[in-house]
CHARMM internal coordinates of N, CA and C (Angstrom, degrees):
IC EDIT
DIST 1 N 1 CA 1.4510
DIST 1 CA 1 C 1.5227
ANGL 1 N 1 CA 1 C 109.88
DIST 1 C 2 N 1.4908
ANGL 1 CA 1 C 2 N 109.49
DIHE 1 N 1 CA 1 C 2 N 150.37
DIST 2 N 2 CA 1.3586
ANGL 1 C 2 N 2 CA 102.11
DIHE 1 CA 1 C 2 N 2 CA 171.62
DIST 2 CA 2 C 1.5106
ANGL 2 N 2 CA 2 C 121.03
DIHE 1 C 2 N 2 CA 2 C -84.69
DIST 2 C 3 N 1.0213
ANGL 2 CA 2 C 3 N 99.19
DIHE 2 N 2 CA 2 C 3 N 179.19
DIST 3 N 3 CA 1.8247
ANGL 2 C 3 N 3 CA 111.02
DIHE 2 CA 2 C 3 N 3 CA -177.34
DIST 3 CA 3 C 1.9434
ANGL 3 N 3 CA 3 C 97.59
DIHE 2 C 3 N 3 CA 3 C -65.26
DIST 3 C 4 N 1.1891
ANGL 3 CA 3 C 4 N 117.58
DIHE 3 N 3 CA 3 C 4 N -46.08
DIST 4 N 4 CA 1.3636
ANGL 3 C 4 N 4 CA 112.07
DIHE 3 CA 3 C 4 N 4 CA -164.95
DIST 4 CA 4 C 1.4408
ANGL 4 N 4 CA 4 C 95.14
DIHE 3 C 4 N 4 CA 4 C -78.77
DIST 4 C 5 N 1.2878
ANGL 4 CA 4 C 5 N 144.21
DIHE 4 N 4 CA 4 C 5 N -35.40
DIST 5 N 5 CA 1.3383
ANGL 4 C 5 N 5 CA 132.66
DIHE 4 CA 4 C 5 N 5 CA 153.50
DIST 5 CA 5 C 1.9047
ANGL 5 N 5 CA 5 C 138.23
DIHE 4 C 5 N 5 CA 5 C -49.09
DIST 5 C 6 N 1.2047
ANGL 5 CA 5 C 6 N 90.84
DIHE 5 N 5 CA 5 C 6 N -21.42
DIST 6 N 6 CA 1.2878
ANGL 5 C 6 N 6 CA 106.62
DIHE 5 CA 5 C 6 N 6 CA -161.69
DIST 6 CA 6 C 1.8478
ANGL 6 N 6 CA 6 C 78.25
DIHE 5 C 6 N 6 CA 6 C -73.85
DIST 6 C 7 N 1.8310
ANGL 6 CA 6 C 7 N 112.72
DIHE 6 N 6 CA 6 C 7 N -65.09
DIST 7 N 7 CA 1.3918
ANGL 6 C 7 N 7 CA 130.27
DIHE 6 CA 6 C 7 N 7 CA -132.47
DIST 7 CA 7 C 2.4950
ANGL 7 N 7 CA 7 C 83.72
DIHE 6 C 7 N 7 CA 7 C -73.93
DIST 7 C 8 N 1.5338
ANGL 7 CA 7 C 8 N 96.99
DIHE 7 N 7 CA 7 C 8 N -25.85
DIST 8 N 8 CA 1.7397
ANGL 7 C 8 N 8 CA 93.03
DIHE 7 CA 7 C 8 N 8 CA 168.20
DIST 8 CA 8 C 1.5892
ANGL 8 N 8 CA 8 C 109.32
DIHE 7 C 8 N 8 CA 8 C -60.02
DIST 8 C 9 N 1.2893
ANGL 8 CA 8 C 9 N 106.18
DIHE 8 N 8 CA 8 C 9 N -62.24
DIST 9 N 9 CA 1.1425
ANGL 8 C 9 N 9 CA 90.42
DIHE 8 CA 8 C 9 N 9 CA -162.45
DIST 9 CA 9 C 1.6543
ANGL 9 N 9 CA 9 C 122.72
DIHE 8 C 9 N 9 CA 9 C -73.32
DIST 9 C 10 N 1.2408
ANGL 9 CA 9 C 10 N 107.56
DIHE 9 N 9 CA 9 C 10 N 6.63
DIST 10 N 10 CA 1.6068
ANGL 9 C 10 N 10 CA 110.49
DIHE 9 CA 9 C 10 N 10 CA -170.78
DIST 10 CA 10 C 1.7315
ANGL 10 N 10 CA 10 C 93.61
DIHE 9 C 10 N 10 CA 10 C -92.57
DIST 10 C 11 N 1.2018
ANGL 10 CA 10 C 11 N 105.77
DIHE 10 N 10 CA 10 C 11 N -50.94
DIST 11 N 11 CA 1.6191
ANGL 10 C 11 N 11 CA 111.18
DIHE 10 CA 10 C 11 N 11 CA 160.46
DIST 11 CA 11 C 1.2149
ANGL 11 N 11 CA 11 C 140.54
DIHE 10 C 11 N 11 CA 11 C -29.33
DIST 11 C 12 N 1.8156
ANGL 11 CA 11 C 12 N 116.40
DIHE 11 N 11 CA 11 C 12 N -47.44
DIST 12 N 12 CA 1.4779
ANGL 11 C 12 N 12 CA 127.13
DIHE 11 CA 11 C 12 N 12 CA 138.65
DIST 12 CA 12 C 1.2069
ANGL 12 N 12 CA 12 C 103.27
DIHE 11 C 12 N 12 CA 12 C -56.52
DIST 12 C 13 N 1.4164
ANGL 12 CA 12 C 13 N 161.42
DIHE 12 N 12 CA 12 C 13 N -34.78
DIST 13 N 13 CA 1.7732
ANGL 12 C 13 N 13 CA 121.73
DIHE 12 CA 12 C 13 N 13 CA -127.22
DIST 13 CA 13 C 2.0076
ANGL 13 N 13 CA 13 C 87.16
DIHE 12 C 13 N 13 CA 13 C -128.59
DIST 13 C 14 N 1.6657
ANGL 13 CA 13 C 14 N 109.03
DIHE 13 N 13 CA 13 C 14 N -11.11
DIST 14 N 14 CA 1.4479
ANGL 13 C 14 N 14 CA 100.67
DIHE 13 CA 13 C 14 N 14 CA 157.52
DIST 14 CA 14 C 1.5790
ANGL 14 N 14 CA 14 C 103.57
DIHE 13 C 14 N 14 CA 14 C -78.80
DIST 14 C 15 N 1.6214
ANGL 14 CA 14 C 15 N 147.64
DIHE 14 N 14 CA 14 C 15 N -46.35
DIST 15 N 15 CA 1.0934
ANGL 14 C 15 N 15 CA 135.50
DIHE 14 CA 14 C 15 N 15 CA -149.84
DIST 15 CA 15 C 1.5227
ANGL 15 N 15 CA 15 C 92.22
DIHE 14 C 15 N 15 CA 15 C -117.73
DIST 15 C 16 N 1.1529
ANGL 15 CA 15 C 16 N 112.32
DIHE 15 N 15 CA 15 C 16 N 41.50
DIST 16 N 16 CA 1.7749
ANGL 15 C 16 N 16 CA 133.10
DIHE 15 CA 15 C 16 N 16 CA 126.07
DIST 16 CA 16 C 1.1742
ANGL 16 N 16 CA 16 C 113.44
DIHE 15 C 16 N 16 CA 16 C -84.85
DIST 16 C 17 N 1.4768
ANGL 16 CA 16 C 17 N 115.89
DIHE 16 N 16 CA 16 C 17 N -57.64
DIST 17 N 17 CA 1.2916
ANGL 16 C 17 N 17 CA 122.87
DIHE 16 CA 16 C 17 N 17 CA -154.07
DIST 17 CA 17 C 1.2161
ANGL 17 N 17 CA 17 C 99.03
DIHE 16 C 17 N 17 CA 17 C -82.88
DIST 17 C 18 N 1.8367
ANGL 17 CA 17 C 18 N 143.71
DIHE 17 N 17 CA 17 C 18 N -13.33
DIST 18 N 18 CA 1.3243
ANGL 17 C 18 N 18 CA 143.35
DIHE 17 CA 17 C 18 N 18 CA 161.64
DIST 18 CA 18 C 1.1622
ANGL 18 N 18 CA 18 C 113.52
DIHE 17 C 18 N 18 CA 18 C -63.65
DIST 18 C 19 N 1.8231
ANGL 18 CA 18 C 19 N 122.09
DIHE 18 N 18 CA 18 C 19 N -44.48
DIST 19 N 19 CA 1.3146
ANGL 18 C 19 N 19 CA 127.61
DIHE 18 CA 18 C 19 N 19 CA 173.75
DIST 19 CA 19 C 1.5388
ANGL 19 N 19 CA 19 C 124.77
DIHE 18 C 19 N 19 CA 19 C -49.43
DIST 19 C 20 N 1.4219
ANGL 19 CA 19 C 20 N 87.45
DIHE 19 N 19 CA 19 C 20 N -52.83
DIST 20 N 20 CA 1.2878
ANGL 19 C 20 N 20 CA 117.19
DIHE 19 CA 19 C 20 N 20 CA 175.12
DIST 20 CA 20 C 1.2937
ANGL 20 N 20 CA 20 C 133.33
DIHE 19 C 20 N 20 CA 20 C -30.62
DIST 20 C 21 N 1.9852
ANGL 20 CA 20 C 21 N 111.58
DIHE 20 N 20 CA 20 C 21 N -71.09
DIST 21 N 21 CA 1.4765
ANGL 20 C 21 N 21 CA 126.97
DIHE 20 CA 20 C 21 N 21 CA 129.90
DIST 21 CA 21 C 1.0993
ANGL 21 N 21 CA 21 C 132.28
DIHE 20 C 21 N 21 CA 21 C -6.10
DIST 21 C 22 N 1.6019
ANGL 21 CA 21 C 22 N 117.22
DIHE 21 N 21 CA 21 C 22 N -53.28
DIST 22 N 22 CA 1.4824
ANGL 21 C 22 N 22 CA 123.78
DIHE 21 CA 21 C 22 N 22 CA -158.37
DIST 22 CA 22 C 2.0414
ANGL 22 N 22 CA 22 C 100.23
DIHE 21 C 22 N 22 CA 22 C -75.60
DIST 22 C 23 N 1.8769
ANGL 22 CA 22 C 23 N 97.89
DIHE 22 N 22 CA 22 C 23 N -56.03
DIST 23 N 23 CA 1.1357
ANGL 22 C 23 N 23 CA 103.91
DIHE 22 CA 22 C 23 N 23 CA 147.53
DIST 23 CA 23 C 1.6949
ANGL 23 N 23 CA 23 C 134.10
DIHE 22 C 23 N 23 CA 23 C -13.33
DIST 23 C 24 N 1.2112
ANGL 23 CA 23 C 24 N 101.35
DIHE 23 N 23 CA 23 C 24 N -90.16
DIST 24 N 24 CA 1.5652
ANGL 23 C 24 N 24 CA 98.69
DIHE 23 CA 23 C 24 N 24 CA 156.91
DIST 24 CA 24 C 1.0218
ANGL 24 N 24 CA 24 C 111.80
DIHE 23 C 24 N 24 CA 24 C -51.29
DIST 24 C 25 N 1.3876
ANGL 24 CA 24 C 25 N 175.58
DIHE 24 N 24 CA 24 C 25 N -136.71
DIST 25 N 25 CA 1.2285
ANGL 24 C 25 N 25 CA 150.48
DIHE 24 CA 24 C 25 N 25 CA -96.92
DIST 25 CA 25 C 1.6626
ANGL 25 N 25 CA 25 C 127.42
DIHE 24 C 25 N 25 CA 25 C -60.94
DIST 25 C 26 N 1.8456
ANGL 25 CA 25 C 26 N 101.55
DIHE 25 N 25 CA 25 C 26 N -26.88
DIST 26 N 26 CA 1.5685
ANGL 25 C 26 N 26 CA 106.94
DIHE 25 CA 25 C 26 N 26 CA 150.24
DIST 26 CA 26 C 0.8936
ANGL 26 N 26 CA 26 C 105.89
DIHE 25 C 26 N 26 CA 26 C -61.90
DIST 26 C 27 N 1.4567
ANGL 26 CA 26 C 27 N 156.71
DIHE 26 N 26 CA 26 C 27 N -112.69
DIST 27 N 27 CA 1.1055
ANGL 26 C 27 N 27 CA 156.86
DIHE 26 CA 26 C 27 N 27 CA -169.56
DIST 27 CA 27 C 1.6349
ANGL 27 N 27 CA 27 C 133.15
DIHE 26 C 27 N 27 CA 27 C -3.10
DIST 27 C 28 N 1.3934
ANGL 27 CA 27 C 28 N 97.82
DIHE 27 N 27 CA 27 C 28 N -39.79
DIST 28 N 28 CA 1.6809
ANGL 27 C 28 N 28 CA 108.32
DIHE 27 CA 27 C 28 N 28 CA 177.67
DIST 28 CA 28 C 1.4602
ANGL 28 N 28 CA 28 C 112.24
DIHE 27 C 28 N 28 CA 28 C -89.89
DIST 28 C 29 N 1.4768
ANGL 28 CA 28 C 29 N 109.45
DIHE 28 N 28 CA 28 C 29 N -33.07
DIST 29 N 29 CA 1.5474
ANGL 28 C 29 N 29 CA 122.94
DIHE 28 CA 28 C 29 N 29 CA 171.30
DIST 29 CA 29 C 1.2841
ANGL 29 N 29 CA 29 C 128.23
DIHE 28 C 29 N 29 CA 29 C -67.64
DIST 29 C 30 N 1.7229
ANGL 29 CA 29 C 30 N 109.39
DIHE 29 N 29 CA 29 C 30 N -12.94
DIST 30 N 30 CA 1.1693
ANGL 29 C 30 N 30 CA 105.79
DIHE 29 CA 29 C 30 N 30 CA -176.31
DIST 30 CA 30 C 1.6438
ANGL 30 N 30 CA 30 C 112.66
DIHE 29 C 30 N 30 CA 30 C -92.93
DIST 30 C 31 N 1.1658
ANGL 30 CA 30 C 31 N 100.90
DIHE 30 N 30 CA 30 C 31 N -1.16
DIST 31 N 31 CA 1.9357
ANGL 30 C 31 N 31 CA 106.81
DIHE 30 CA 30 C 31 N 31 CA 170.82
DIST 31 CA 31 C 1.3177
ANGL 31 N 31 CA 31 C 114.62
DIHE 30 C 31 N 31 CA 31 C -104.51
DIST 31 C 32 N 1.4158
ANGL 31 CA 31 C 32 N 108.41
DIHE 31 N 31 CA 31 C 32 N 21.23
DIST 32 N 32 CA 1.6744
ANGL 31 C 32 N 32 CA 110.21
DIHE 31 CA 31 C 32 N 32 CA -165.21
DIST 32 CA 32 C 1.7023
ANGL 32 N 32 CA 32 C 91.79
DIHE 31 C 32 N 32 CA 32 C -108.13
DIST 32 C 33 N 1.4493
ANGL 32 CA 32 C 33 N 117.76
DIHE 32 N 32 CA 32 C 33 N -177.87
DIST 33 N 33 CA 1.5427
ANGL 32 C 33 N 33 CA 133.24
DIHE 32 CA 32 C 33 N 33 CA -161.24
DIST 33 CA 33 C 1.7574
ANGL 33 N 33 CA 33 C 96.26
DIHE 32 C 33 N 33 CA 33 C -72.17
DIST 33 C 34 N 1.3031
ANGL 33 CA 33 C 34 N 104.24
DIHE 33 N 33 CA 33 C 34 N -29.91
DIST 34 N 34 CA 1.6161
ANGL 33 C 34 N 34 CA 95.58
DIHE 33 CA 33 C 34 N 34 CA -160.21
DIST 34 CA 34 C 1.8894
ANGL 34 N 34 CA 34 C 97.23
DIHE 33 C 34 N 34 CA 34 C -141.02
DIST 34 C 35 N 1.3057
ANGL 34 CA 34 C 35 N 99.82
DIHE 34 N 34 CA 34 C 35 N 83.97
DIST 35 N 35 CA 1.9598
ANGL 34 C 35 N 35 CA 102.62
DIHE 34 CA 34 C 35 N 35 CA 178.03
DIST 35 CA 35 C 1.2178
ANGL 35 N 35 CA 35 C 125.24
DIHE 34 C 35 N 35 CA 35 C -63.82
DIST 35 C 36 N 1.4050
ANGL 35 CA 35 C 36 N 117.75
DIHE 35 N 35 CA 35 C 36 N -34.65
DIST 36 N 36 CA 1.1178
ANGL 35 C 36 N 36 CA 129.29
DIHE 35 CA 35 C 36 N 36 CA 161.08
DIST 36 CA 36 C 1.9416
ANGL 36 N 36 CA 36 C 130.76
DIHE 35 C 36 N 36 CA 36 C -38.45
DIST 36 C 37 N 1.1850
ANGL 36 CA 36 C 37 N 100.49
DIHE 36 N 36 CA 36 C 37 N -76.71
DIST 37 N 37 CA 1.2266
ANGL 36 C 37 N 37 CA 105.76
DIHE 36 CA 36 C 37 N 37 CA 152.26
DIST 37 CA 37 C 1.9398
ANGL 37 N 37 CA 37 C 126.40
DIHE 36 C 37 N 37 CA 37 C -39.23
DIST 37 C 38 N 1.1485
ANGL 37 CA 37 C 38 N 124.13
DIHE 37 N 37 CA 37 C 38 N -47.75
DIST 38 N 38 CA 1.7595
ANGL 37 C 38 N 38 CA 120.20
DIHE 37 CA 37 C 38 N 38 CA -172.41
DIST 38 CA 38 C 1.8320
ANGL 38 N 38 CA 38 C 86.10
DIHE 37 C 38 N 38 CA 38 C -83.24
DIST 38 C 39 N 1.2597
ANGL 38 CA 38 C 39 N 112.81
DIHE 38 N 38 CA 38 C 39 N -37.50
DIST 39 N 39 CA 1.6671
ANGL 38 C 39 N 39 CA 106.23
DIHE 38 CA 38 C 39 N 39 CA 167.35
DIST 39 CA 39 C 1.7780
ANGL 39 N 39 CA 39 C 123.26
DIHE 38 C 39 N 39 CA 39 C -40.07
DIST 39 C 40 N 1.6155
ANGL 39 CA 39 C 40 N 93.55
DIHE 39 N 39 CA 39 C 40 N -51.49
DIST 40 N 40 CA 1.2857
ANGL 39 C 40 N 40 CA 81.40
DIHE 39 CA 39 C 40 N 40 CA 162.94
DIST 40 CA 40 C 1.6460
ANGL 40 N 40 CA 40 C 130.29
DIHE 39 C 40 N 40 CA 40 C -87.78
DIST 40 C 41 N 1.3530
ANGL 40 CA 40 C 41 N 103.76
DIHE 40 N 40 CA 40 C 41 N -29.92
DIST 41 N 41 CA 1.6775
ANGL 40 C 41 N 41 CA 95.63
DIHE 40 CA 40 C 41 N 41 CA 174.64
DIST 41 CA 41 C 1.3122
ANGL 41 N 41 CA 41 C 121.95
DIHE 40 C 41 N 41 CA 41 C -83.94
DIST 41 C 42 N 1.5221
ANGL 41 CA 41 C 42 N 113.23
DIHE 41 N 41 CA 41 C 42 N 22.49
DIST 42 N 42 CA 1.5792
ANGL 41 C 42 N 42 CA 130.99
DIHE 41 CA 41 C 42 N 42 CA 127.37
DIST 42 CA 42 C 1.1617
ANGL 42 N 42 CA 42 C 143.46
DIHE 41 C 42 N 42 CA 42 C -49.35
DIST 42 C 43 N 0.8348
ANGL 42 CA 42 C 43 N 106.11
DIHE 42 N 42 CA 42 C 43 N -59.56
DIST 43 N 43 CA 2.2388
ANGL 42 C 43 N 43 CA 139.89
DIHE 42 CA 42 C 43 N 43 CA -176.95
DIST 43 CA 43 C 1.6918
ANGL 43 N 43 CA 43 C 87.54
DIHE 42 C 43 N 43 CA 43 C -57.67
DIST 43 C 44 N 1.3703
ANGL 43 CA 43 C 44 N 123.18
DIHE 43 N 43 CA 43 C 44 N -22.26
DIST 44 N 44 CA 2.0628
ANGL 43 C 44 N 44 CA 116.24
DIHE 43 CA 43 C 44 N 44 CA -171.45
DIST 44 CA 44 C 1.1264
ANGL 44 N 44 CA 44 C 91.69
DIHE 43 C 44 N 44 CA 44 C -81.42
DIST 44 C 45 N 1.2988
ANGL 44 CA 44 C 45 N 128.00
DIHE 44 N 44 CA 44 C 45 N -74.14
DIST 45 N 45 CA 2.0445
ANGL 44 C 45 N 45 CA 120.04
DIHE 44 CA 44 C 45 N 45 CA -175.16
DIST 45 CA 45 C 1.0631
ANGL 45 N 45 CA 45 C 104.13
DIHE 44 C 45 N 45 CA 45 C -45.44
DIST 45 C 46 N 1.3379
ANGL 45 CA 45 C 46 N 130.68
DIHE 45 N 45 CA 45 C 46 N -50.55
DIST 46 N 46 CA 1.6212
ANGL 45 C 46 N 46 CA 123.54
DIHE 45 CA 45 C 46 N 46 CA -148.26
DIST 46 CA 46 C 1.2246
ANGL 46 N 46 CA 46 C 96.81
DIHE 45 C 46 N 46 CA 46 C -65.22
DIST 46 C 47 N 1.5682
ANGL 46 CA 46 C 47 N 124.91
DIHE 46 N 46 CA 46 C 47 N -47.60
DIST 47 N 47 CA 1.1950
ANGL 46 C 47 N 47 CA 132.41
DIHE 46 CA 46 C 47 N 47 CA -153.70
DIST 47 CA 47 C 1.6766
ANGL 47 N 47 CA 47 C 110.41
DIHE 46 C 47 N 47 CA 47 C -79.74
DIST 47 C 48 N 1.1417
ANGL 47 CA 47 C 48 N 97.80
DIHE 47 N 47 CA 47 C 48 N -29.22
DIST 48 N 48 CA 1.8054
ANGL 47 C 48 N 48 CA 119.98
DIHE 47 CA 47 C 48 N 48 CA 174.79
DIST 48 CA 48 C 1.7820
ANGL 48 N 48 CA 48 C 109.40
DIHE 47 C 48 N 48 CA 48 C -68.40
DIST 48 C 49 N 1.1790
ANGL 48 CA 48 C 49 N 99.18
DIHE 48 N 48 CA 48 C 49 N -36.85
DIST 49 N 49 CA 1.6843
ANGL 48 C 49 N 49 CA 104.78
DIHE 48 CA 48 C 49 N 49 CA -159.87
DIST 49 CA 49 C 1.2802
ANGL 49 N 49 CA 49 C 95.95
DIHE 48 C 49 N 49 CA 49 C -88.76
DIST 49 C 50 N 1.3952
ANGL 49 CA 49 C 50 N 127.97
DIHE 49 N 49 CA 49 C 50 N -36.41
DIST 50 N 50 CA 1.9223
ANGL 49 C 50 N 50 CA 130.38
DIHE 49 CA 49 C 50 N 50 CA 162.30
DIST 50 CA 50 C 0.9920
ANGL 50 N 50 CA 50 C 111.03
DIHE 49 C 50 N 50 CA 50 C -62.45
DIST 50 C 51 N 1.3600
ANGL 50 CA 50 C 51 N 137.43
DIHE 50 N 50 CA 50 C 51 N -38.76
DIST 51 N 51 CA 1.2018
ANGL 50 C 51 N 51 CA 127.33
DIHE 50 CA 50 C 51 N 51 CA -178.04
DIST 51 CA 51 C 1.2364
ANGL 51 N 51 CA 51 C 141.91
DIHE 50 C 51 N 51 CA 51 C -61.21
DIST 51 C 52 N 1.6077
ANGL 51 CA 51 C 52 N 87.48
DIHE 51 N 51 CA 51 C 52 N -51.16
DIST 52 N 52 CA 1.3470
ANGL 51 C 52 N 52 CA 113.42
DIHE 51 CA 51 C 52 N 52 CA 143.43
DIST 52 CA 52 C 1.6290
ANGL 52 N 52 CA 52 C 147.77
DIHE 51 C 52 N 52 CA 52 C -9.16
DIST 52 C 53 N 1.9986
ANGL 52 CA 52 C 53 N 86.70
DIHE 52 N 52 CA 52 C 53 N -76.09
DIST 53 N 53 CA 1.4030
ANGL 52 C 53 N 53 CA 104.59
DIHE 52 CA 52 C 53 N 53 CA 164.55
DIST 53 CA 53 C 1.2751
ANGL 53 N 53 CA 53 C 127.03
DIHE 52 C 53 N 53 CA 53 C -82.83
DIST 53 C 54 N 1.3316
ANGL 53 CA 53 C 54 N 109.68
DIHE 53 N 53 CA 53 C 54 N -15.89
DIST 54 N 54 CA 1.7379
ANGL 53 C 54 N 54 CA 104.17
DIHE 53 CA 53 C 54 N 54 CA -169.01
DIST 54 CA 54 C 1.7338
ANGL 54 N 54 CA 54 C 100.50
DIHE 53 C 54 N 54 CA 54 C -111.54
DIST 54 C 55 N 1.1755
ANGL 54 CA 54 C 55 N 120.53
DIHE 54 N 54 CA 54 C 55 N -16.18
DIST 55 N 55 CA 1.6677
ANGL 54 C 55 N 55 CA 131.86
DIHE 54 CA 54 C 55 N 55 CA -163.67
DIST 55 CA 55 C 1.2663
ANGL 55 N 55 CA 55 C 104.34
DIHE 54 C 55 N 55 CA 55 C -64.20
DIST 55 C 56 N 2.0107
ANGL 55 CA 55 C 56 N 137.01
DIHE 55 N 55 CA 55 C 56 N -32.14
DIST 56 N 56 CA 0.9649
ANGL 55 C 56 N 56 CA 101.94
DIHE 55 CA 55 C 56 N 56 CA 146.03
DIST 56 CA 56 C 2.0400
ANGL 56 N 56 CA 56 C 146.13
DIHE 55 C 56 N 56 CA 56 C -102.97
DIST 56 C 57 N 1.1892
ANGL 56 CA 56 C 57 N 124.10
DIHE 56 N 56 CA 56 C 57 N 34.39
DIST 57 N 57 CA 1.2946
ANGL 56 C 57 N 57 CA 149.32
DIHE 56 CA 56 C 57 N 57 CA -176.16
DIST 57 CA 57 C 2.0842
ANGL 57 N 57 CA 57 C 96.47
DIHE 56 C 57 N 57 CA 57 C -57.58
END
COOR INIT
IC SEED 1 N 1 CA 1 C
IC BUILD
């Protein structure tokens, strides 16, 4: 692979792993005292980790 491929795909597979996170914290938050709330301090990675990947297309 080339270098400009290599530095794409490392680019997706960190703002996977941001998405990813956010994911997990929906998921873990939603069995916690207050879902609402980790719901929203969810929506920041998720929204970060798409942006990320798709922001320049």
């Amino acid at each position: 692979m080339t270098r400009v491929a290599m530095d794409k795909v490392l680019g997706y597979a960190i703002s996977g792993f941001i998405a990813g996170f956010g994911v997990w914290i929906l998921v873990a938050g939603l069995s916690s005292g207050v879902p609402a709330l980790w719901a929203c301090a969810a929506l920041l990675p998720i929204a970060i980790g798409l942006c990320s990947a798709f922001g320049n297309i």
